[in-house]
C-alpha positions in Angstrom: 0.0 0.0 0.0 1.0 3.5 -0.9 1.4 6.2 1.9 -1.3 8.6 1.7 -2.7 10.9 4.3 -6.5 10.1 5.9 -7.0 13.8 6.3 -5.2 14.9 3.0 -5.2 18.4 1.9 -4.5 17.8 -1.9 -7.1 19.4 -4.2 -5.7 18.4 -7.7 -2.7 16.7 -8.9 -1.1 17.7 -12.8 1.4 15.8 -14.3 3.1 18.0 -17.6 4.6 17.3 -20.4 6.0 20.0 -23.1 7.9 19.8 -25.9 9.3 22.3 -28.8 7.4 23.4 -31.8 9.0 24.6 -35.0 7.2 27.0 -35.7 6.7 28.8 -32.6 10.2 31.2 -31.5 10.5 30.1 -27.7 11.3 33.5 -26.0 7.8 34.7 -27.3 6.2 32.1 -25.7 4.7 34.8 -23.2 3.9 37.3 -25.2 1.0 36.3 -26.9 0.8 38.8 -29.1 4.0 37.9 -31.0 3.8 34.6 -31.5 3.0 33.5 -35.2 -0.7 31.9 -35.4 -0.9 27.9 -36.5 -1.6 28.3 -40.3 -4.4 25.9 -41.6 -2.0 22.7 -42.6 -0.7 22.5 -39.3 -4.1 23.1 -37.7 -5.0 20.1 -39.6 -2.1 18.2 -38.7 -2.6 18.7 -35.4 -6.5 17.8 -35.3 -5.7 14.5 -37.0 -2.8 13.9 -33.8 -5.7 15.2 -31.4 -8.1 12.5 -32.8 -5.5 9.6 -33.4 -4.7 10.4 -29.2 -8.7 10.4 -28.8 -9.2 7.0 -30.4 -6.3 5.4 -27.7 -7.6 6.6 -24.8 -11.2 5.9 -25.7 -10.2 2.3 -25.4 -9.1 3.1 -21.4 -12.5 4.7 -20.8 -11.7 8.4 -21.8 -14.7 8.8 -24.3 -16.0 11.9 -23.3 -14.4 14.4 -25.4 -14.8 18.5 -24.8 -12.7 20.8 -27.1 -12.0 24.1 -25.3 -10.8 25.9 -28.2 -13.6 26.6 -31.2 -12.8 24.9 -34.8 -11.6 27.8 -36.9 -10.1 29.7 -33.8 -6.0 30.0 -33.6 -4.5 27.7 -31.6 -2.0 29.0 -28.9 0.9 27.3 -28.2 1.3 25.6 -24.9 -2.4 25.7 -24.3 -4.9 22.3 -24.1 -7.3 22.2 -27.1 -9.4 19.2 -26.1 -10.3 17.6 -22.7 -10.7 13.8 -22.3 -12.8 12.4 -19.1 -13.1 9.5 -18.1 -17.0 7.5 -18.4 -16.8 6.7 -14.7 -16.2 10.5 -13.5 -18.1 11.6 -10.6 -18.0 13.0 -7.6 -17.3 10.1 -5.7 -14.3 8.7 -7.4 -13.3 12.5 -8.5 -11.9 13.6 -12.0 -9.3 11.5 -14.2 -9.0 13.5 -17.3 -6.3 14.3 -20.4 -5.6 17.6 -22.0 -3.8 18.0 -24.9 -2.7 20.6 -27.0 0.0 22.1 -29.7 3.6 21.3 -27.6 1.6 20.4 -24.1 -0.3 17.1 -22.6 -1.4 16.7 -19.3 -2.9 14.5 -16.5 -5.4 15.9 -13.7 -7.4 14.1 -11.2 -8.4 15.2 -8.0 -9.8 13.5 -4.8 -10.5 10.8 -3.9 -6.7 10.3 -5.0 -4.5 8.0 -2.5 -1.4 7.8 -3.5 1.2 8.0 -6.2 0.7 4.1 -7.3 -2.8 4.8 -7.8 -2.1 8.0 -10.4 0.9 5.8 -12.1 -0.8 3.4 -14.2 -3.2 6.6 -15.8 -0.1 9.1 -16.5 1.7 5.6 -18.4 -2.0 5.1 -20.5 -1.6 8.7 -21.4 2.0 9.1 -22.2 1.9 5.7 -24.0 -0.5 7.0 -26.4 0.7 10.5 -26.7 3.6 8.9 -28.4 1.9 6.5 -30.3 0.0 9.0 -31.7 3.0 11.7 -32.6 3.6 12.2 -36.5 5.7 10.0 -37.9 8.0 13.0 -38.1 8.1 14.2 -34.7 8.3 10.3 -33.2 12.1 10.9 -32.0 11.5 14.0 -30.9 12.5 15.2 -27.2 10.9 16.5 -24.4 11.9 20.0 -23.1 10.1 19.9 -19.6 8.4 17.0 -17.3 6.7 18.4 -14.3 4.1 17.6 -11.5 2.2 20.0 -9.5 0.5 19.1 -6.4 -2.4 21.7 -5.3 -2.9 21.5 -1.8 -5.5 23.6 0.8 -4.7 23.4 4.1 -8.4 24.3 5.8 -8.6 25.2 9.9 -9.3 21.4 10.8 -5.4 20.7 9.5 -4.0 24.2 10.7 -5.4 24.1 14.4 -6.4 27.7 13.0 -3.4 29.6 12.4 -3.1 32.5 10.8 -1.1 32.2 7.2 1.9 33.5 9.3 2.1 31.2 12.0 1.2 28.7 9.6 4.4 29.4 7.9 6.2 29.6 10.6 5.4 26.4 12.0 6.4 24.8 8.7 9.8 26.6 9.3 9.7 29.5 6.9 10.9 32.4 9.3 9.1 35.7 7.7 10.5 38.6 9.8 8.2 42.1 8.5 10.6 45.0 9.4 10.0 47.8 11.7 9.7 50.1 8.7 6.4 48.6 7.8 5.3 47.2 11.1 5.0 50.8 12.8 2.7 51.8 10.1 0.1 48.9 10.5 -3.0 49.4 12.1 -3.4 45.6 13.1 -0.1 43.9 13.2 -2.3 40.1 13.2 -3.6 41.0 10.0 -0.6 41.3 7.9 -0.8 38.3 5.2 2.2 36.9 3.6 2.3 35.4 0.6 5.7 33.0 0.0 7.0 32.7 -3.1 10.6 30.7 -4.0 12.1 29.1 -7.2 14.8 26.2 -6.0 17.3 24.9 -8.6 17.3 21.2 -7.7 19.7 18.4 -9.7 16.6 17.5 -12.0 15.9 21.2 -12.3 13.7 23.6 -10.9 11.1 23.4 -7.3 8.1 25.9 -7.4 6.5 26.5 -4.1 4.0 29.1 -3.2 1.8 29.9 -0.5 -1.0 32.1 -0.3 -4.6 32.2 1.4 -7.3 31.2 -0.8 -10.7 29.6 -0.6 -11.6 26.3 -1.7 -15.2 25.9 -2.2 -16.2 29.0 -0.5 -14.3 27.5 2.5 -11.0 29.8 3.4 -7.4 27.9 3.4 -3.9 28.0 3.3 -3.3 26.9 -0.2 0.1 25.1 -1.2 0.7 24.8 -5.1 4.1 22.9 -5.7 5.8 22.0 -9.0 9.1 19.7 -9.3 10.1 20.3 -13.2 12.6 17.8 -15.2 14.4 20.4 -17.7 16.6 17.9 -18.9 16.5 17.0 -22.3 14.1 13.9 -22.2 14.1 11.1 -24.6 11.0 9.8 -27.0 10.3 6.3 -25.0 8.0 5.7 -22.6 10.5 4.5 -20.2 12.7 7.6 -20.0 9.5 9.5 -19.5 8.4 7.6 -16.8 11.9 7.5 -15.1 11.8 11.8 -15.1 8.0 11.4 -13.7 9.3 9.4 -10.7 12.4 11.8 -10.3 10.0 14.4 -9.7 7.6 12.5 -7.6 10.0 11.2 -5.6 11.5 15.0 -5.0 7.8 16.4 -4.1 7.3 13.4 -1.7 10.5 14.0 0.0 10.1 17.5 0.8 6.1 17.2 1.6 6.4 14.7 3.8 9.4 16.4 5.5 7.8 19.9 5.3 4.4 19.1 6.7 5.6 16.8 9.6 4.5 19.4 12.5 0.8 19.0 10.7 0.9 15.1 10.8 -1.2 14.8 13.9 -4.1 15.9 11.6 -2.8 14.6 8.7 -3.2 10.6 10.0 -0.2 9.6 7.6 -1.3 5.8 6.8 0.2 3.0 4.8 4.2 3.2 3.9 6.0 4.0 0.2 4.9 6.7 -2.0 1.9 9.0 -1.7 
């Protein structure tokens, strides 16, 4: 059995996978008003890899299909164009879905997820037919990023009700507000901090930030997390697999450490990965 948490705080879980496109200039990526739209044959090209993806996963259960972007309507680079569910969706066993668009494919499913062997076998359904269904020309090539994101809100049951700063604190981030802004507060308790830090790690790059928030109207302490594998990653399903556990096993390292002084409320159950 996985380790998972009874009381867990996790609201979604994303596992990423982008790669170049030739026609796009990278360091316009974010400016969206400079990158070149898809002309028509790609569009094409691209809806026949969209369907070819569709027909794979259909056979795992993914049949319901929504496209998010309109037919006729540029495609931007790095964004999902269709959404595959799962039949058996609801709200008891949570969503399971694919996105896919020009250079990006993804994996989201939310609760009731219990651990990392349980979201596994889906990402290695998807990933094996995202590359079955590349091109014939784009088969061998690479990856530029691997990531997984873990959303996470801490509500008052799993904080004993502390405030965003002491919640920080008691995870060990030591925020210090100087006097220079202290002696102009009116209510020194309501000062909110919101923690922010990039950490280069050997795989590549740890995103953590935390910020109040709400989850379904109810007020939390939300964590969102992001291990990235910028390695140049190879075309087979093993060597995409391989950076998916690197970066699962980073995130579950550093959770598990991280969140210990909240464990009491946590109920940490089973052993292995979560």
């Amino acid at each position: 059995m996985g380790l998972s948490f009874k009381n867990s705080p996790l609201v979604e879980i994303i596992a990423e996978m982008r790669w170049d496109l030739p026609w796009v200039n990278q360091s316009s990526v974010q400016d969206i008003g400079s990158v070149v739209p898809m002309s028509s044959t790609l569009a094409n090209q691209h809806e026949e890899f969209y369907m070819r993806f569709g027909s794979k996963v259909a056979a795992a259960g993914y049949q319901r299909i929504e496209r998010l972007v309109p037919p006729n309507f540029s495609q931007l680079p790095y964004h999902p164009v269709y959404r595959f569910r799962h039949n058996a969706e609801n709200k008891d066993k949570g969503a399971r879905l694919y996105q896919l668009g020009a250079g990006l494919f993804s994996v989201n499913a939310t609760p009731p997820y219990k651990s990392w062997a349980e979201f596994e076998p889906m990402v290695s359904v998807g990933v094996d037919a995202l590359l079955q269904s590349r091109a014939d020309n784009e088969k061998s090539n690479i990856f530029k990023s691997i990531s997984l994101r873990y959303i996470d809100a801490f509500k008052k049951e799993l904080t004993d009700g502390r405030s965003i700063a002491e919640f920080m604190d008691a995870l060990g981030f030591q925020i210090k507000t100087p006097d220079a802004i202290i002696r102009h507060a009116s209510n020194v308790a309501e000062i909110q901090p919101f923690l922010q830090l990039t950490v280069p790690v050997a795989i590549g790059q740890l995103n953590i930030s935390i910020a109040d928030g709400a989850v379904s109207n109810e007020p939390a302490i939300i964590m969102d997390t992001i291990a990235s594998n910028t390695a140049e990653i190879g075309c087979s399903k093993e060597e995409v697999m391989a950076a998916f556990e690197q970066t699962h096993s980073l995130i579950l390292s550093m959770f598990f450490d991280l969140t210990k002084p909240l464990h009491e409320h946590m109920q940490p159950e089973g052993s292995g990965q979560c």
